[in-house]
N, C-alpha and C positions, 0 to 999 in steps of 0.2 A: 504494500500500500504506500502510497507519497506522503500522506500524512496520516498520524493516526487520526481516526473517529471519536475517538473521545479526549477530555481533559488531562493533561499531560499525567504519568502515571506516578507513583510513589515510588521508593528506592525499591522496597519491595517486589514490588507487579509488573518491573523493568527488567529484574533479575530476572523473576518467573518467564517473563516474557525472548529475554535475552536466553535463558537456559533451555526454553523449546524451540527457538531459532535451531542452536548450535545442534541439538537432536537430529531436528528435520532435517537440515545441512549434511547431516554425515549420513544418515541411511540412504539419501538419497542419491548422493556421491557414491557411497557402497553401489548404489543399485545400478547405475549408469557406468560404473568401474567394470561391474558383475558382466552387465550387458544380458542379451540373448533373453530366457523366461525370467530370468528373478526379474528384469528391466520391465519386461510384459506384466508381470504380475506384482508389480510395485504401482505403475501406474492405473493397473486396471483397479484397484483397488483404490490408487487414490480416487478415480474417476468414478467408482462406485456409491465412494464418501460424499463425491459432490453431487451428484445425483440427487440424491438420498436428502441432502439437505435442502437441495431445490427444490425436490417435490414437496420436502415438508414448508418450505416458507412459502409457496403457493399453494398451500392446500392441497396437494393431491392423496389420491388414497391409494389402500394396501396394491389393486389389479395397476395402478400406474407405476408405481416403482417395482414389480416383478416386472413390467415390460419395458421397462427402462432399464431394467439391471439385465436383462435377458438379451436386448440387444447390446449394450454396450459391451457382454463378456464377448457375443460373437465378433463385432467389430474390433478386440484387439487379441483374439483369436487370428482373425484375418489378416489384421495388417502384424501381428508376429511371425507370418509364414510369406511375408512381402505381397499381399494381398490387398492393397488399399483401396480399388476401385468396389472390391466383396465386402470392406470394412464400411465404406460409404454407403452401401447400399442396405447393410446391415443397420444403420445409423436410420437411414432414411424409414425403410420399414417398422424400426422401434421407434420411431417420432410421429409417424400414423398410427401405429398400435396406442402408444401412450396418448395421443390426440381423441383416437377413440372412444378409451374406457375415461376419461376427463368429464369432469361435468363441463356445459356449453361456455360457458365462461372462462374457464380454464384450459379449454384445447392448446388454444395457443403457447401461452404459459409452458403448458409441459410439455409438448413437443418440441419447443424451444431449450429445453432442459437437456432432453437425448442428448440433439445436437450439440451442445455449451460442454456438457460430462464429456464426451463424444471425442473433443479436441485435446480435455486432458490425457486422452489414451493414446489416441490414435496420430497426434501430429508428433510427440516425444516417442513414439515406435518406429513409426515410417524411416524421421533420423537418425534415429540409436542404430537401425539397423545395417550401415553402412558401416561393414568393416575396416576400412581404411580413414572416414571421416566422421563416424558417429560418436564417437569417444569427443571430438573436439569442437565438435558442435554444439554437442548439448552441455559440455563444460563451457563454452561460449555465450550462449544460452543466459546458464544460471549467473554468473560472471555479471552481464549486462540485468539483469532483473534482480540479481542481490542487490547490485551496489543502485540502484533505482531507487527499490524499497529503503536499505538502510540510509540512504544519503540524503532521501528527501524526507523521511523522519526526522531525521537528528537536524536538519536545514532547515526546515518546516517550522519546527517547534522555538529554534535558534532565532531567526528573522521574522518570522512572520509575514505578515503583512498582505497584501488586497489577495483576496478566495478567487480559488481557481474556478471554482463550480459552485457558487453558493448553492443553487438550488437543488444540486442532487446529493453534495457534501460541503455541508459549510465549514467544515475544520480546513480544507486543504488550500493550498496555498501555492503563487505563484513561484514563491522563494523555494517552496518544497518542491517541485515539479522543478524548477532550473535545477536545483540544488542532484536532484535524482538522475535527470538527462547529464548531468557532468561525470556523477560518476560512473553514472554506466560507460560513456567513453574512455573512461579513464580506464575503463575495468576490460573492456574490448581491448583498447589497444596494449593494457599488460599481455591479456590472452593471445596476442599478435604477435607481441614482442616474444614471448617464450615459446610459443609454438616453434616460432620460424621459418614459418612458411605462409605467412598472412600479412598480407599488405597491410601498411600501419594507416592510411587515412583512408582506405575502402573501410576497414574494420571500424575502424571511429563514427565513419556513417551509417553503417551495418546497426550497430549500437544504438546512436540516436534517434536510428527510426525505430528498434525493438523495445526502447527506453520510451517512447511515444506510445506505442501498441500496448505496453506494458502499466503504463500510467490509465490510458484508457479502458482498458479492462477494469483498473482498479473501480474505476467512476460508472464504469457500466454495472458491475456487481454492485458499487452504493446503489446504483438507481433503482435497481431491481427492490435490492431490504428498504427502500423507501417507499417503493411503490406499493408495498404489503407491511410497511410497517413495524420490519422488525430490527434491533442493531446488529446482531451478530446471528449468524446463521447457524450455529452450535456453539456448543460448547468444551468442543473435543481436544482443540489443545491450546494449553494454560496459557493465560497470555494475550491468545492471538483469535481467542473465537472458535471459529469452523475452519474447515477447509477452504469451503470459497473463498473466505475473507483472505487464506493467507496465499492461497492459489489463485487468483485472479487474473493477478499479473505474468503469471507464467503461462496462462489458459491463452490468452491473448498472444502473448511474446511467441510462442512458440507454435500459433497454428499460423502466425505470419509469416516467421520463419521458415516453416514448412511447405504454403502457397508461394513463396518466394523459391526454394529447391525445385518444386515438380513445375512451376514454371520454364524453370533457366535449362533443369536438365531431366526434365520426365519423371512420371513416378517410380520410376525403378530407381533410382540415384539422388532423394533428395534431399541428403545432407551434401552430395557434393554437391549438386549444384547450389545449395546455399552457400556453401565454402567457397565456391569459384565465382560468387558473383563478391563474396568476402575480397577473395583474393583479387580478383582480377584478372584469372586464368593463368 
């Protein structure tokens, strides 16, 4: 997130908050190290978690999150075996299914949900699973979206000053949002520099626009718990809320990321061709 949601925290619920950062930081690193199923099955389950939350903060009931959870396992079933077009399609049909059993009101809502859970699986599989550029993509990735989130927190709270979005989140802030776009450049072109094979000012713009998508998903998840009224979408890890709240920006970061690969170089190859539009060829 760019800035937190609520009133700046106590020394206490900064620690809590900072000591489930560093959790989630390392399993996830594990998972993306691991590669191959643990990677499938780290995400699918994150993306389950979101789901799940999303159905509940739009109301939906028990027949919407079995077909929500039913498509999203096959869709990163599919895109674990380099399947992405049978993962879309699987997406597509659980976001009819869940539109279905929806009351009228809500179709939209949770079909919107498949899809949203959908990208936390299916865009961090498609690139993980490039063995030559998956590994440094998605460390890429986390890199530009860490240093987002931490740098427009701590900037945010520091400077202040005129709301980036008063009406969907009035805590955040223009100074937070500069503050996050720096460091994700900063954070890209370390990932650049130590690679060693990543253009140092493709990478810096690579960054600022995933530092953009990334901020933006923040603000599209506030709109959403506004539009239904709730603050935080669980309350499953200490700190930080739900899943959505803390995946947001990664939901976003990385289904861009990924439209950007199967773009440049088809869906068989699209961490590289994120890489090679990184690089430069």
């Amino acid at each position: 997130m760019t800035d937190a949601e609520t009133p700046a925290p106590h020394t206490g619920e900064l620690g809590k908050r900072l000591a489930s950062a560093i959790v989630m930081a390392v399993l996830a690193i594990l998972a993306v190290v691991a590669g191959g199923w643990p990677f499938v099955m780290f995400w699918t389950a994150a993306a389950v978690g979101v789901f799940w939350e999303w159905s509940t903060v739009v109301t939906a009931g028990a027949s919407v999150r079995a077909a929500g959870i039913a498509a999203l396992g096959l869709a990163a079933a599919a895109a674990g075996v380099g399947q992405l077009y049978v993962a879309l399609a699987a997406l597509a049909a659980g976001s009819a299914g869940v539109a279905g059993a929806s009351a009228p009101r809500h179709r939209a809502w949770g079909a919107a949900g498949v899809a949203y859970a959908g990208v936390a699986v299916v865009a961090p599989v498609v690139l993980r699973r490039d063995p030559d550029f998956g590994l440094i993509a998605i460390l890429f990735l986390f890199a530009v979206v860490w240093s987002t989130d931490v740098l427009g927190y701590f900037v945010g709270r520091a400077i202040g000053g005129p709301r980036l979005a008063p009406i969907v989140s009035p805590n955040k802030t223009w100074s937070g949002a500069c503050g996050g776009a720096v460091g994700a450049v900063a954070a890209g072109a370390a990932v650049a520099l130590a690679s060693g094979a990543i253009a140092l000012v493709p990478a810096a713009a690579v960054a600022f626009l995933l530092s953009v998508a990334s901020q933006a998903g923040d603000l599209f998840e506030s709109g959403v718990k506004r539009r239904f009224g709730v603050k935080d979408t669980s309350h499953v890890i200490p700190g930080h809320g739900g899943l959505m709240d803390r995946l947001d920006g990664f939901i976003a970061a990385s289904g861009v990321a990924a439209l950007i690969g199967i773009m440049h170089s088809g869906a068989d190859a699209p961490a590289r061709g994120f890489l090679f539009l990184v690089t430069g060829g």
